[in-house]
GURO-100295 format. One record per residue (C-alpha): x, y, z. Coordinates in steps of 0.5 Angstrom, whole numbers. Example, Ala and Ser with C-alpha at 12.3 -4.5 7.8 and 13.67 -1.06 7.14 Angstrom:
{pt {25 -9 16}};
{pt {27 -2 14}};
***
This chain:
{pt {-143 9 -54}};
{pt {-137 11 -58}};
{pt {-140 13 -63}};
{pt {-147 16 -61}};
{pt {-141 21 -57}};
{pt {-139 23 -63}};
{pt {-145 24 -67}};
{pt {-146 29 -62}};
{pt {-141 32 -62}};
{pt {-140 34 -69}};
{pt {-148 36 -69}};
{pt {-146 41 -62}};
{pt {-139 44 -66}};
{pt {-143 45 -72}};
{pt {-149 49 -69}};
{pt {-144 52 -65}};
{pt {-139 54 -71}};
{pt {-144 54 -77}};
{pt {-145 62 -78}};
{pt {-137 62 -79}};
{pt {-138 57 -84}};
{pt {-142 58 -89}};
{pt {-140 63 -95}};
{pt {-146 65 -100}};
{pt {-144 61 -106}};
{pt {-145 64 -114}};
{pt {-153 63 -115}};
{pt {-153 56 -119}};
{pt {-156 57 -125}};
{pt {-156 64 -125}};
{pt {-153 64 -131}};
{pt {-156 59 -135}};
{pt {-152 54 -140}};
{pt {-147 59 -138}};
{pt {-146 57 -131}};
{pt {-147 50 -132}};
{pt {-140 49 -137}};
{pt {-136 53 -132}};
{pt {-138 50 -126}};
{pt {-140 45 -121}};
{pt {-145 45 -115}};
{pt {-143 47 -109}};
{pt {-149 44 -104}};
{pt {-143 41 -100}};
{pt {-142 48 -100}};
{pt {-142 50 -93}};
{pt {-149 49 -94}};
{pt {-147 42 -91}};
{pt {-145 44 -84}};
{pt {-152 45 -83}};
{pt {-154 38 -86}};
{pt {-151 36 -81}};
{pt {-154 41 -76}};
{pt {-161 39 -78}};
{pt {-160 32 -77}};
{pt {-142 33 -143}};
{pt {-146 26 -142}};
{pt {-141 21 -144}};
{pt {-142 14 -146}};
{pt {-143 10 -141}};
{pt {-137 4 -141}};
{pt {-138 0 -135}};
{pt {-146 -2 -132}};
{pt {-147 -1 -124}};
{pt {-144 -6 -119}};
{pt {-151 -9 -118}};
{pt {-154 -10 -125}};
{pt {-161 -13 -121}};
{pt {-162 -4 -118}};
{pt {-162 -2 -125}};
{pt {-169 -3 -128}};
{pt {-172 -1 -134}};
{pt {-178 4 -133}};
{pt {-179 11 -135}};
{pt {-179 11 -127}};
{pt {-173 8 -121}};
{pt {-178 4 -118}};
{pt {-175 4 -112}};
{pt {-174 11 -111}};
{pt {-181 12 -114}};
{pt {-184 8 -107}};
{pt {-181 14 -102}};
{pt {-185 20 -102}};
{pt {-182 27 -98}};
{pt {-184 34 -97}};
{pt {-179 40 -99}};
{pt {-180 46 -98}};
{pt {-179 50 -104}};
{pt {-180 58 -107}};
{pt {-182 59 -100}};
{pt {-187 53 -100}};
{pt {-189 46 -98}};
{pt {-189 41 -104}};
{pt {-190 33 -103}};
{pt {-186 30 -108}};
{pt {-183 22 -109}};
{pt {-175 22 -108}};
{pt {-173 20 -116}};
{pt {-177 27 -118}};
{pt {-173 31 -112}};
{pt {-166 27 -113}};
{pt {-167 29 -121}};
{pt {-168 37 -118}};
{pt {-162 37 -114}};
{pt {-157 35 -120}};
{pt {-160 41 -125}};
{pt {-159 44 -119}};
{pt {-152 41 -117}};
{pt {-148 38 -122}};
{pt {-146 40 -129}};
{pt {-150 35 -134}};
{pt {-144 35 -138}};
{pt {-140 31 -133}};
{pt {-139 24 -136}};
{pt {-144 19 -133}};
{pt {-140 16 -128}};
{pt {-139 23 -125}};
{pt {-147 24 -125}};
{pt {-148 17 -122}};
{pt {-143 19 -116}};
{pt {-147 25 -115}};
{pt {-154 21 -116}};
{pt {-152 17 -110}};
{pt {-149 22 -107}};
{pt {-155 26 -106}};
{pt {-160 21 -105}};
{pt {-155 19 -99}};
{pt {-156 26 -95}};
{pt {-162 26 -97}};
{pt {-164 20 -93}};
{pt {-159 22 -87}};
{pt {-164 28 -86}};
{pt {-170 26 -86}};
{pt {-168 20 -81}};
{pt {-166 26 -76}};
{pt {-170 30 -71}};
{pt {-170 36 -73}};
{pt {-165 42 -70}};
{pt {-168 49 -72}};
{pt {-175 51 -75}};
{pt {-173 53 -82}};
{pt {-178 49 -85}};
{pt {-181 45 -79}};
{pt {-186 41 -84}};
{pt {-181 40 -89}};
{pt {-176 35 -89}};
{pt {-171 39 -94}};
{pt {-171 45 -97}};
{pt {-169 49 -104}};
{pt {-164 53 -100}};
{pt {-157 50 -101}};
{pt {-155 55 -96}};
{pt {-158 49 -92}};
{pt {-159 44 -95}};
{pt {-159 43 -103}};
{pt {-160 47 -108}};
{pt {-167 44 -112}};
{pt {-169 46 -119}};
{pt {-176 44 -122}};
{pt {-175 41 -129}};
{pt {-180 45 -132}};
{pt {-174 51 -130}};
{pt {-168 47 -130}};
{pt {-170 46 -137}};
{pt {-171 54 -139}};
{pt {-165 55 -137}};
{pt {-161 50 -141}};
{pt {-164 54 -147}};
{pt {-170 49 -149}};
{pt {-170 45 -155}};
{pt {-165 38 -156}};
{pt {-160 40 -152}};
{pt {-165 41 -146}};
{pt {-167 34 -147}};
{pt {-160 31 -147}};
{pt {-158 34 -141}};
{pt {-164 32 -138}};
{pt {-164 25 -140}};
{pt {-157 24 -138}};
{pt {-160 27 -131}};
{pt {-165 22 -132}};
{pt {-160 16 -134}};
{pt {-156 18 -127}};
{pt {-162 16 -123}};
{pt {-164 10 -126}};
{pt {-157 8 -126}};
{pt {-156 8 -118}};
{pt {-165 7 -117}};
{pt {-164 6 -109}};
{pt {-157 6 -108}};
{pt {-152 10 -102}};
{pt {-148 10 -98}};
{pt {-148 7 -92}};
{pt {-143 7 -85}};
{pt {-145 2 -80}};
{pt {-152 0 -84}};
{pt {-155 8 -84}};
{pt {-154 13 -89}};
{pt {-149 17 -89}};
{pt {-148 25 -89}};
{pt {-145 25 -97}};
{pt {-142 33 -96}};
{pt {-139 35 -103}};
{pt {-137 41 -106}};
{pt {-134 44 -112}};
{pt {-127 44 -113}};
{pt {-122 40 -108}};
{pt {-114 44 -108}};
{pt {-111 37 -109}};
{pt {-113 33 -103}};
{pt {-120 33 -99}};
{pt {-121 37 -92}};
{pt {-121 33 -86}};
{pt {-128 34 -83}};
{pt {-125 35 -76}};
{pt {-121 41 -79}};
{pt {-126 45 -82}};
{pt {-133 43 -77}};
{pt {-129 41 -71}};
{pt {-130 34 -70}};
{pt {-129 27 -73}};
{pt {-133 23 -78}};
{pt {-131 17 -80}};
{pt {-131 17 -88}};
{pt {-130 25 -88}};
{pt {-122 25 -87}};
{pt {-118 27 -93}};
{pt {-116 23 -99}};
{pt {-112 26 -105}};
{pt {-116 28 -111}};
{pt {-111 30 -116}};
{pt {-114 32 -124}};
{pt {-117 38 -121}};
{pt {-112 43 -124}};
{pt {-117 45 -131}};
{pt {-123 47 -126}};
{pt {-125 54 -127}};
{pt {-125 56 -120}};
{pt {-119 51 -118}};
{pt {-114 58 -117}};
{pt {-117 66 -116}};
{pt {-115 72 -114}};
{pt {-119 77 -109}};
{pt {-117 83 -107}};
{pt {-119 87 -102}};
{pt {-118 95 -100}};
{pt {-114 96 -93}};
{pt {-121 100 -91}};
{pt {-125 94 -93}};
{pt {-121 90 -89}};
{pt {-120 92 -83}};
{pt {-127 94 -82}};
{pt {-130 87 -84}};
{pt {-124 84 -79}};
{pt {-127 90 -74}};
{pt {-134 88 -74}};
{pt {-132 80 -72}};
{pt {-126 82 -69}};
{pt {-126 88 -64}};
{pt {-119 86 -61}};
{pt {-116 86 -68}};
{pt {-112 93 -68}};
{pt {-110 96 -75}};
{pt {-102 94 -77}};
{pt {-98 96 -83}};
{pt {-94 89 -82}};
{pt {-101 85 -79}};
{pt {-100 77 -81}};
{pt {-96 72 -76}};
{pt {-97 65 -75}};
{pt {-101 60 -80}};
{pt {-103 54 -78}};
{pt {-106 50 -83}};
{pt {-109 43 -85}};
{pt {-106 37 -88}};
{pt {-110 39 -94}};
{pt {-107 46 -94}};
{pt {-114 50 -91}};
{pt {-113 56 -86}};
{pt {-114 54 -79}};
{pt {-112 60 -76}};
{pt {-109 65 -78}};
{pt {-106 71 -73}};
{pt {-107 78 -75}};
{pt {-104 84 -70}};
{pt {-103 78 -66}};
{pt {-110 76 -65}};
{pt {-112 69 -68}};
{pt {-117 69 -73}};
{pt {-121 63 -76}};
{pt {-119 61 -83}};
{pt {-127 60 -84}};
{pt {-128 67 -81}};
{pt {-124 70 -86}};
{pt {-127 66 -93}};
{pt {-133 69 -90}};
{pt {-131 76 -89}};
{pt {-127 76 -95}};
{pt {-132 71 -100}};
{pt {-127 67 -102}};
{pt {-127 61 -106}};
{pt {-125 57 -100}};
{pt {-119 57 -94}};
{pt {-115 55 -98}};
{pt {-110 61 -99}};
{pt {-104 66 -98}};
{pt {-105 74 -97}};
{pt {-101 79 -97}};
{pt {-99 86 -97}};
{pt {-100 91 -104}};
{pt {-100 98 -104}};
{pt {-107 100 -101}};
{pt {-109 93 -101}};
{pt {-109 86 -98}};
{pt {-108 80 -104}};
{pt {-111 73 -103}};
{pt {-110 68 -108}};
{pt {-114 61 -106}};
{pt {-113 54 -109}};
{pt {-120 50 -109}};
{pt {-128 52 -108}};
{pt {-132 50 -103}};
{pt {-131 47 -96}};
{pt {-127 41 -99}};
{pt {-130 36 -94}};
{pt {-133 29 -98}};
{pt {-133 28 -105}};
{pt {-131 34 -110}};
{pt {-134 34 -117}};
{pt {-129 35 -121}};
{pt {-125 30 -118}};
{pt {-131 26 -119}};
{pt {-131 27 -126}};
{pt {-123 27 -126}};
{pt {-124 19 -125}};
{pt {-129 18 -129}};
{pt {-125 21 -135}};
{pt {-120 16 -132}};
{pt {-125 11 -132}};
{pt {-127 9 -125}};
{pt {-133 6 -124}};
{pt {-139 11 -120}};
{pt {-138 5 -114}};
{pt {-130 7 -114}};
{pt {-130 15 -114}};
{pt {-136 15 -108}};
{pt {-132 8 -105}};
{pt {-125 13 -105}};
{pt {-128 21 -103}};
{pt {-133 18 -98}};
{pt {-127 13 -93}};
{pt {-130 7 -90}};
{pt {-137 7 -93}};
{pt {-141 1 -96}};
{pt {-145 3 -102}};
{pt {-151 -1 -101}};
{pt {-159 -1 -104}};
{pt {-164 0 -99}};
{pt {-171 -2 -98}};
{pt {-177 2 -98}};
***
């Protein structure tokens, strides 16, 4: 009973605070190759708020910890036995689980990632996709599909005929799709699991040195979304930035959201942060702000940040990109390159939950 009170009040706090959550992420892919070398997915992105609402390929050193769910075959033969509609482009399209998983990596991850960090992903994504097709729905986005290609609700999804464009054709595109491929064979039918049912896999981009606690961005508990430190991150390219914003530009974003907020020469007070380091609140000429509104006024890379007075600006200079709840994708590669085991990166980002096969 416990437990179902919970789940409930995580899926009423983030209804209620999603359109103070989620922040538009760069388009994923836009650039082509370009954009998969610098970074990684953020389909944890805020995008995940609303899951929860709505319900370098390196050699591979160290085989999966159940040798009997790889199995050989062009196609994973569990993954290949489940069928699902995804709206994609606007429209309806049924399509079995392994070509979806394989569409969201394109869309996610770097293909370049080590392989355990491909694997991480891979199950990661399989498991939200479970979570959400075993959820009554709880809006109307796509009342026919089980998910959707709009990270912004639930994770991007990229075809492979597209995917493969935009890697540029030719050999290189083959290797990267290969990796993807090696990934979904290599977890066929694995997630991660708390209490037997699949779990929410939230991931993001780019921790600041540890993970958020899932209370303290979307206002309440998940057992195996609480923070955990996630060192290596520091050589992403999106781990530090620096925004600046215009004294008109801000007090007249703030204004909108915040009537109450009066222009001040010296307007920053108290900071409360997370253990993480995220911005809770921040009070501005006495009013209290929410960290999460002032990434999305100000779109930055995450709430993670100091700002402060300069000239006829305001400065904000953050640490990490992405909500920070679950697993980072550079942290996950940071311990591939380390050596650890796909099994060990999800055991570690997603506390307390099983990696296990299911069956269709």
């Amino acid at each position: 009973m416990r437990r179902i009170l919970l789940i409930s009040a995580v899926l009423v706090a983030v209804v209620f605070l999603l359109p103070f959550i989620y922040m538009p992420p760069q388009p994923l892919l836009a650039q082509g190759q370009a954009r998969l070398e610098q970074d990684g997915g953020e389909a944890g992105h805020d995008g995940y708020a609303d899951a929860i609402a709505d319900g370098e390929a390196e050699a591979d050193a160290a085989g999966p910890p159940d040798a009997e769910t790889a199995r050989p075959g062009d196609q994973p033969a569990l993954d290949a036995r489940v069928s699902l509609t995804v709206n994609v482009g606007g429209e309806d399209v049924s399509m079995a689980l392994d070509e979806y998983i394989w569409g969201v990596l394109a869309g996610e991850e770097p293909p370049t990632f080590p392989a355990e960090a491909l694997r991480s992903q891979a199950v990661a994504v399989r498991s939200f996709t479970l979570y959400m097709t075993e959820r009554p729905k709880q809006d109307d986005a796509h009342p026919a599909a089980a998910l959707c290609d709009n990270p912004a609700h639930c994770q991007a999804y990229l075809p492979r005929g597209e995917a493969m464009a935009n890697w540029g054709g030719g050999e290189t595109a083959e290797g990267y799709a290969a990796a993807l491929e090696q990934a979904l064979r290599g977890t066929d039918g694995q997630i991660m699991t708390y209490d037997g049912a699949p779990i929410l896999a939230a991931y993001f981009s780019t921790s600041s040195g540890k993970t958020e606690n899932a209370a303290d961005v979307w206002g309440a508990e998940v057992p195996y979304l609480s923070g955990v430190d996630s060192p290596g991150e520091e050589g992403a390219p999106r781990y530090q930035a620096r925004f600046e914003v215009t004294r008109d530009e801000f007090w007249s974003a703030l204004g909108g959201a915040y009537p109450d907020i009066a222009e001040s020469e010296t307007p920053f007070g108290n900071i409360e942060r997370s253990d993480a380091g995220g911005v809770k609140s921040i009070e501005i000429s006495g009013v209290k702000v929410g960290g999460a509104d002032m990434r999305r006024l100000f779109a930055l890379n995450s709430t993670n940040f100091t700002v402060a007075a300069s000239g006829g600006a305001f400065i904000f200079d953050t640490v990490g990109y992405g909500h920070g709840v679950g697993m980072p994708q550079y942290g996950a590669r940071a311990m591939a390159l380390d050596g650890k085991r796909y099994d060990e990166i999800l055991e570690w980002y997603y506390s307390g939950a099983k990696l296990e096969t299911y069956n269709p």
